[in-house]
C-alpha positions as CSV (number, residue, x, y, z in Angstrom):
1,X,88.7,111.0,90.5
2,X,90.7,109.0,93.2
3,X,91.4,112.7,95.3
4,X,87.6,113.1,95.5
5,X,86.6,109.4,96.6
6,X,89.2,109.5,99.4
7,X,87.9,113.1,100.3
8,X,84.4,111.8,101.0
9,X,85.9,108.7,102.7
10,X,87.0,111.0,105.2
11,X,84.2,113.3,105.2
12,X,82.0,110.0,105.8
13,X,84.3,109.0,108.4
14,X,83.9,112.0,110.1
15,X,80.0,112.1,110.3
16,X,80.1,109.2,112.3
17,X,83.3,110.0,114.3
18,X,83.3,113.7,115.8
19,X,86.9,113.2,117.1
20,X,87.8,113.1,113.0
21,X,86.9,116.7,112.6
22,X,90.1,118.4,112.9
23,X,91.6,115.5,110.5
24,X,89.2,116.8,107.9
25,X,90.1,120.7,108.5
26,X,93.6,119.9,108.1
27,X,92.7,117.9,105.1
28,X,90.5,120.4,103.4
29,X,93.7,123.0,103.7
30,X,96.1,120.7,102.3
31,X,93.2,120.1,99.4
32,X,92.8,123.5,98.4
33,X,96.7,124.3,99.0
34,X,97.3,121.3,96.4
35,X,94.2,122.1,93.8
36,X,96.1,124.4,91.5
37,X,99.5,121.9,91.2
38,X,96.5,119.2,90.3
39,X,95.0,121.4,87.9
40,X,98.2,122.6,86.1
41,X,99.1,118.4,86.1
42,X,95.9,118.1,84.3
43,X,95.9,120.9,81.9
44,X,99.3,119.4,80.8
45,X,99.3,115.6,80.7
46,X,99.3,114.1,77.1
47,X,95.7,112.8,77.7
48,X,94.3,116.2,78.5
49,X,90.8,116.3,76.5
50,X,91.3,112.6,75.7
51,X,87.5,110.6,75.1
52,X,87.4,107.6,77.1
53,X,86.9,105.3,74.4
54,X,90.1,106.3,73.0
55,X,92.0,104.8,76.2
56,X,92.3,100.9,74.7
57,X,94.2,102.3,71.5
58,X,96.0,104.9,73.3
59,X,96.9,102.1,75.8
60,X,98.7,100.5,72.8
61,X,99.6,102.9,70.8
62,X,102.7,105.6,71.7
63,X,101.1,108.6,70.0
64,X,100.6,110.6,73.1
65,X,104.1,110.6,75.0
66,X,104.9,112.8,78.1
67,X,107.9,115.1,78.5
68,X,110.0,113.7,80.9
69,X,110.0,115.6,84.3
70,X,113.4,115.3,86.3
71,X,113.7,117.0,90.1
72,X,116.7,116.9,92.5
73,X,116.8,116.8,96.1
74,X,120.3,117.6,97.3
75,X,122.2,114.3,98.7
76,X,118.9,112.2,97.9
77,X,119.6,112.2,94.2
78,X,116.8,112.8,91.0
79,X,113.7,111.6,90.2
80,X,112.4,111.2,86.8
81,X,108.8,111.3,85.4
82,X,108.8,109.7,82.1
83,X,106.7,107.6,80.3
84,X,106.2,104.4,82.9
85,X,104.3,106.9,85.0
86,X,101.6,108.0,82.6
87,X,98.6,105.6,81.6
88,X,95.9,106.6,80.0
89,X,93.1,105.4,82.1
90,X,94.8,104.5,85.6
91,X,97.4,107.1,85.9
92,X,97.0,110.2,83.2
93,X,98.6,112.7,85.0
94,X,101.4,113.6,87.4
95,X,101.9,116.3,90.1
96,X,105.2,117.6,90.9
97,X,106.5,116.2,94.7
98,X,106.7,118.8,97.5
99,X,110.3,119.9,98.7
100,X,111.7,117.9,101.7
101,X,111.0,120.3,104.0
102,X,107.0,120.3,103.3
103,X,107.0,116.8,103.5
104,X,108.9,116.8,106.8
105,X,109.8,113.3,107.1
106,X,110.4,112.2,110.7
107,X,111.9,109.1,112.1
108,X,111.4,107.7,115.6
109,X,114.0,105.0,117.2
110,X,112.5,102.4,119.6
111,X,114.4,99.9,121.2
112,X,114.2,98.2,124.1
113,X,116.6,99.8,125.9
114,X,114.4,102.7,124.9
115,X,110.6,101.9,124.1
116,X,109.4,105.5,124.3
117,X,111.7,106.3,121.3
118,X,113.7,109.1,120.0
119,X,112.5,111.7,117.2
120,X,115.3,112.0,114.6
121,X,114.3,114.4,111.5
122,X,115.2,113.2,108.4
123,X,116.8,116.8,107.8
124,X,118.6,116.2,110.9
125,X,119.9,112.6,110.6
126,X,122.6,113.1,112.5
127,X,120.9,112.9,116.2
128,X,121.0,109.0,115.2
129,X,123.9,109.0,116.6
130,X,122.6,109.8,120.3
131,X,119.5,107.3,119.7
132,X,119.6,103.4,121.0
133,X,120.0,102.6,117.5
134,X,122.7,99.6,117.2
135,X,124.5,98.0,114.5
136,X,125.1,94.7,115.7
137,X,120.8,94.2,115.9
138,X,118.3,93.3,112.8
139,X,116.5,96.6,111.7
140,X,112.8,96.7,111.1
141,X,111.2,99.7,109.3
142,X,107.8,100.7,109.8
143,X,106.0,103.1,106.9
144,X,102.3,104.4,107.3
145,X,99.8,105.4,104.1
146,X,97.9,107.8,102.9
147,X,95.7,110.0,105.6
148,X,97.8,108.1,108.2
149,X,100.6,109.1,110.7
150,X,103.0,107.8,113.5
151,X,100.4,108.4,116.2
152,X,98.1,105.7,114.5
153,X,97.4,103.0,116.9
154,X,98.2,99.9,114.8
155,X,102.3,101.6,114.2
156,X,102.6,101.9,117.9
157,X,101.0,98.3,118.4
158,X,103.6,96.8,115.7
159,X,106.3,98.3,117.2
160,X,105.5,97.4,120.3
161,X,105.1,93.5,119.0
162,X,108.2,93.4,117.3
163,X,109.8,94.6,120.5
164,X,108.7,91.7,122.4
165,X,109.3,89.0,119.7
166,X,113.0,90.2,119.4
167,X,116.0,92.4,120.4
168,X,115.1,94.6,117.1
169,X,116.4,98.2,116.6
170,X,112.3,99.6,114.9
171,X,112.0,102.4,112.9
172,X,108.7,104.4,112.8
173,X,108.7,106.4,109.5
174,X,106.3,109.6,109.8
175,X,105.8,111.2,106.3
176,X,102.3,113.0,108.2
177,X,102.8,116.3,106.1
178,X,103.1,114.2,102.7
179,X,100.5,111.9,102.9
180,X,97.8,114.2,104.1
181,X,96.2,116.4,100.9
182,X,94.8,115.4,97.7
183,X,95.8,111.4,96.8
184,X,97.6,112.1,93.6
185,X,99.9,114.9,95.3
186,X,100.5,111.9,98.2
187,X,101.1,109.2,95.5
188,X,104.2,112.4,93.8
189,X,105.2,112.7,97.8
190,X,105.7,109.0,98.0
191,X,108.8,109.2,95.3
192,X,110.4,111.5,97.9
193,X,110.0,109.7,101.0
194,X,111.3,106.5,99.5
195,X,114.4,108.9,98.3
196,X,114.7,109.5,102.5
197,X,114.2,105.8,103.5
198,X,117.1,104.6,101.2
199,X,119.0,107.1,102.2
200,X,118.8,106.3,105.7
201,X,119.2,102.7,105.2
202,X,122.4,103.6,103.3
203,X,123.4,106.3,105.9
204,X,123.5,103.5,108.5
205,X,125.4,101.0,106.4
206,X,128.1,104.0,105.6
207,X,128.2,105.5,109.3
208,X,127.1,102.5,111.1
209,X,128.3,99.6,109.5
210,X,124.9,98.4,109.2
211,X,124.4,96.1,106.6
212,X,121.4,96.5,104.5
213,X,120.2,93.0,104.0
214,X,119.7,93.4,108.1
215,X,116.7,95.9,107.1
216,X,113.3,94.5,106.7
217,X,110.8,97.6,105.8
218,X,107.0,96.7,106.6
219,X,105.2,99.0,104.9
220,X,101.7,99.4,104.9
221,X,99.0,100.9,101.2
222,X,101.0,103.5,99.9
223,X,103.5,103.5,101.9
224,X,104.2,100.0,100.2
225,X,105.4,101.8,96.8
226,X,107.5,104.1,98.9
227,X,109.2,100.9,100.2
228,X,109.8,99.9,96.6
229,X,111.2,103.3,95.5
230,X,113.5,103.2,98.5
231,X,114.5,99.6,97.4
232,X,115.7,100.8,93.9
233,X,118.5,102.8,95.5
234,X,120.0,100.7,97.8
235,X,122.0,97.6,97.5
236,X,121.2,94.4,98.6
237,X,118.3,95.8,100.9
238,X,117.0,92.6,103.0
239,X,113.3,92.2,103.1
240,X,110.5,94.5,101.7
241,X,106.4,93.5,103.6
242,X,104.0,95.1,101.2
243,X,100.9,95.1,103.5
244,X,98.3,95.5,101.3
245,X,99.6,98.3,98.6
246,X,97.7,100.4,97.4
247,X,95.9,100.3,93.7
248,X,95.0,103.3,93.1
249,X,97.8,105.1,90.3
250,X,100.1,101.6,90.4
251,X,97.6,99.1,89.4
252,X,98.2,97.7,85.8
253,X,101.7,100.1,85.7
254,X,104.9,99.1,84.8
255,X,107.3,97.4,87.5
256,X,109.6,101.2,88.1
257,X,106.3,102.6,89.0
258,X,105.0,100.2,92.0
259,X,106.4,97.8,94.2
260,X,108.1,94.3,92.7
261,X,110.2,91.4,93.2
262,X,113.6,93.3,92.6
263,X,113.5,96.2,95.0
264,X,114.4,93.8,98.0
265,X,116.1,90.6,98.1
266,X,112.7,89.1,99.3
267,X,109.5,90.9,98.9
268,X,106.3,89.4,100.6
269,X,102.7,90.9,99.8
270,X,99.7,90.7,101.6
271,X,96.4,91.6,99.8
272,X,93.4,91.9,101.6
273,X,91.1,94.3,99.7
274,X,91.5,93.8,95.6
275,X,88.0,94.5,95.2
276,X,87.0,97.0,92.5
277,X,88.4,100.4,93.5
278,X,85.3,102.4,95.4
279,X,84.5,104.6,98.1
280,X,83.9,101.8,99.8
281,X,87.0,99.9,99.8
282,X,88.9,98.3,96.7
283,X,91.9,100.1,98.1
284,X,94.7,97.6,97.5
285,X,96.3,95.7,93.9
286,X,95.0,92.5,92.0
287,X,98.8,92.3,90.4
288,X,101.0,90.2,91.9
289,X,104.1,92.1,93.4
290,X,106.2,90.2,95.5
291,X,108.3,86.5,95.3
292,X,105.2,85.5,97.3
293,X,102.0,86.9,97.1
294,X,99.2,85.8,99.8
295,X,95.6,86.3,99.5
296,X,93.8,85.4,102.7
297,X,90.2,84.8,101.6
298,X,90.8,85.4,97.8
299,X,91.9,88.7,99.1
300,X,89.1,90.7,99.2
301,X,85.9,90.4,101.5
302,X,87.5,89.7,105.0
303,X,85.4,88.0,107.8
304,X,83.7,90.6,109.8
305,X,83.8,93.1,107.2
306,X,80.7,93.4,107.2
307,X,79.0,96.5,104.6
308,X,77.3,99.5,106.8
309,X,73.9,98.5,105.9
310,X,73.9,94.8,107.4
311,X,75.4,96.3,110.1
312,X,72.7,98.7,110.7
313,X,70.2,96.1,110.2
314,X,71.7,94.0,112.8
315,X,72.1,97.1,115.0
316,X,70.5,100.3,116.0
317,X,73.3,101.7,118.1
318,X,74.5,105.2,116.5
319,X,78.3,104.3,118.2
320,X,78.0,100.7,116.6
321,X,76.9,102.6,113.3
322,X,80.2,104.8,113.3
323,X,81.9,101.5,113.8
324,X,80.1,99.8,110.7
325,X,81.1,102.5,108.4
326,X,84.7,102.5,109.7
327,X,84.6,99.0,109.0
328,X,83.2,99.7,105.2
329,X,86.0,101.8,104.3
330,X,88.7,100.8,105.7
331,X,88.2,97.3,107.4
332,X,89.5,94.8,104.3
333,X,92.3,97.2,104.1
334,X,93.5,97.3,107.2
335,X,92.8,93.0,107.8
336,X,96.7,92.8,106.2
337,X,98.0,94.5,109.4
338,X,96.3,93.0,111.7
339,X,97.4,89.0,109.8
340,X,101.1,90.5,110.3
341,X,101.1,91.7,113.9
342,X,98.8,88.0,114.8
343,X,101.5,85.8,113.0
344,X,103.7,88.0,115.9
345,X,101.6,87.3,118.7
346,X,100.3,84.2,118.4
347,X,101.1,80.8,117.6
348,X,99.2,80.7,114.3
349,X,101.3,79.3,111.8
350,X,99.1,80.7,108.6
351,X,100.1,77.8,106.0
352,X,98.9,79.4,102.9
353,X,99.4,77.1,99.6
354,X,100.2,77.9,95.9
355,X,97.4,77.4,93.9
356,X,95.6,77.4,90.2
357,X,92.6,79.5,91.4
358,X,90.7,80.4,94.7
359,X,88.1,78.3,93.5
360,X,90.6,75.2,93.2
361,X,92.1,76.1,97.0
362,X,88.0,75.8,98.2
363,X,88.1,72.6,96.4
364,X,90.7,71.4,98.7
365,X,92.9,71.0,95.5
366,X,95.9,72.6,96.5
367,X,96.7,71.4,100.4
368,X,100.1,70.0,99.3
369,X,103.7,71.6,100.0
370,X,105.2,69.6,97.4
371,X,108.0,67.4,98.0
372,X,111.0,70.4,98.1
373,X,108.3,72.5,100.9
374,X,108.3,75.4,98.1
375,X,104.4,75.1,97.3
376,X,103.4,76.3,100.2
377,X,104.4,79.1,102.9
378,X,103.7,81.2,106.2
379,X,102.3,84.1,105.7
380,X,103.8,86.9,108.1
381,X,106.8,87.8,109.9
382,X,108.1,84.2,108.8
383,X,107.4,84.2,105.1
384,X,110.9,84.8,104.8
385,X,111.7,81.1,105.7
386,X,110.2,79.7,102.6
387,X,112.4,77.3,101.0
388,X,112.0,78.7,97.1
389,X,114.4,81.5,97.3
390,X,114.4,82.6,93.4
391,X,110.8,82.3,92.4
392,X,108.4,85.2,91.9
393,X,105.0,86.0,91.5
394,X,103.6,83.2,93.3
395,X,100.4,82.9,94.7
396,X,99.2,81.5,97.6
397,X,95.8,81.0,99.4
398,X,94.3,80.6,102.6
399,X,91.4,81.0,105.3
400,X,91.6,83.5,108.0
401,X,88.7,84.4,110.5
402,X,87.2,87.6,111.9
403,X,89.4,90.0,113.9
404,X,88.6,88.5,117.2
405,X,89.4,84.9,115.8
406,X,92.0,85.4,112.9
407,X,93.1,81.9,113.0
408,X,91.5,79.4,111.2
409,X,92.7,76.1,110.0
410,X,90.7,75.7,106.6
């Protein structure tokens, strides 16, 4: 069950980092406070008591259909659960999504007239008006994942990046109180917040006179699907940055479900950890999702990520130990964010090129822009200059190096 392998990630975590203790007692009360709305999802999805070897023909068969499931939230509009959300084997069951008010969404403006930043509640969206927010600037909008929260210290770095690169109004969306309990009531919250994100977006076009294909929403695992269900509802949204999103519940599901090419009029997608889903990473999609899709180092397996036991081989340091594990669970993941914020800072210009296969890129098949440029691209902050507007799905390798060296020519 995905709840219980990201449970134990955090318990592992925690072993080996004391300062993760209260994370986990927080987490344990969201757990049992969500167990009987997982239970009751269970006992009631059309593949309750369903054998295993059944899943192939169920997968192709429509015997077992789900009632549809509609909920309201005032202004924000309906969601509906129907059958694009249930899959036999990667998604057989749904929990409801929390109220608004459990799930407390939270926004904080930076500028740089104002880099320490302004708390506007979602519930309260009107204090916008007193923030540095302007119109006239671009709009970037930074989401968080699952077990993840504003005061992480790779939202405040990318918001502090962006600052410098440009005269940006930045956005730092906190969903804290939805993203922290079991994974599959996260994954229901995630609907919800991407209701409050498109309504913000059109809020500020209505209000403002900000234009939505201004807004570029960076949005990192999860929170990459809650960027595509806020893309659904508004018009002409700019720019969606999947960093990485997750797999877990979207992989092999239908386009409504997950993140694709039509929730923004240009969705990029970094994938950094597509191996097989496990406590030990496998956190993000194979599928393609975007109009381009980059895979630094076949996406999975990033330099320096090293597994905990060669890094206890190499080292008997307890700290260094807790850092090995860290890196285990959460290190390929995270490698998209860290590409993103580096094509900010420095002067790589991380070519990646369109290719048949990985293999054929190692091959040195593949180093070719083709005569129109739209073969190849930069991954990062200036994918978006990519000559091959209108094309989707595509693919595209390269090489990146360790943390400490990410750039790498080959």
């Amino acid at each position: 069950m995905v709840a219980f392998r990201m449970f134990m990630v955090l318990v592992i975590m925690t072993i080996v980092a004391p300062a993760s203790i209260q994370c986990l007692v927080d987490l344990m009360e969201r757990i049992v406070e969500d167990l009987p709305a997982l239970f009751h999802s269970i006992k009631t999805s059309p593949y309750w008591g369903v054998s295993p070897r059944n899943f192939p023909h169920l997968a192709e068969s429509s015997t077992a259909e789900p009632s549809v499931d509609q909920h309201c939230f005032a202004e924000l509009g309906c969601l509906v659960t129907d059958a694009a959300f249930y899959h036999p084997r990667y998604r057989p069951y749904n929990l409801q999504p929390e109220s608004r008010e459990v799930i407390n969404v939270v926004y904080i403006i930076y500028s740089r007239e104002d880099p320490k930043g302004l708390l506007v509640p979602a519930l309260g969206i009107q204090k916008l008006y007193i923030s540095s927010f302007r119109p006239n600037r671009k709009t970037k909008i930074l989401l968080h994942g699952y077990l993840s929260s504003r005061d992480s210290s790779w939202m405040m770095t990318f918001a502090d990046v962006l600052l410098h690169a440009a005269d940006y109004n930045v956005i730092l969306v906190d969903w804290t109180d939805g993203s922290l309990g079991l994974y599959e009531q996260s994954v229901a919250n995630a609907r919800v917040v991407g209701l409050e994100v498109a309504y913000l977006v059109n809020w500020l076009r209505d209000n403002t006179g900000h234009q939505p294909q201004d807004v570029h929403l960076i949005c990192y695992s999860l929170g990459a699907h809650v960027c595509g269900y806020a893309g659904e509802r508004v018009s002409g949204l700019g720019r969606i940055t999947g960093l990485d999103p997750a797999g877990p519940s979207f992989q092999h599901l239908p386009p409504s479900v997950r993140l694709d090419p039509t929730d923004a009029l240009f969705v990029d997608v970094i994938h950094t950890d597509t191996s097989p889903f496990s406590w030990f990473g496998g956190y993000g999609m194979t599928e393609t999702c975007g109009h381009l899709d980059f895979f630094p180092n076949n996406g999975r397996n990033q330099p320096g990520c090293e597994p905990p036991v060669t890094r206890w081989l190499q080292n008997s340091n307890f700290s260094l130990m807790s850092n090995a594990v860290e890196n285990a669970l959460v290190c390929n993941h995270m490698r998209s964010i860290l590409l993103f914020i580096n094509s900010i800072v420095s002067q790589c210009p991380y070519t990646a090129f369109s290719c048949q296969s990985y293999n054929h890129y190692k091959q040195g098949k593949c180093f070719s822009c083709g005569e129109d440029g739209t073969r190849c691209a930069s991954m990062g902050l200036y994918a978006d200059t990519w000559p091959g507007r209108g094309q989707v799905g595509l693919k595209l390798y390269l090489t990146t190096g360790p943390a400490d060296n990410l750039c790498s020519e080959s």
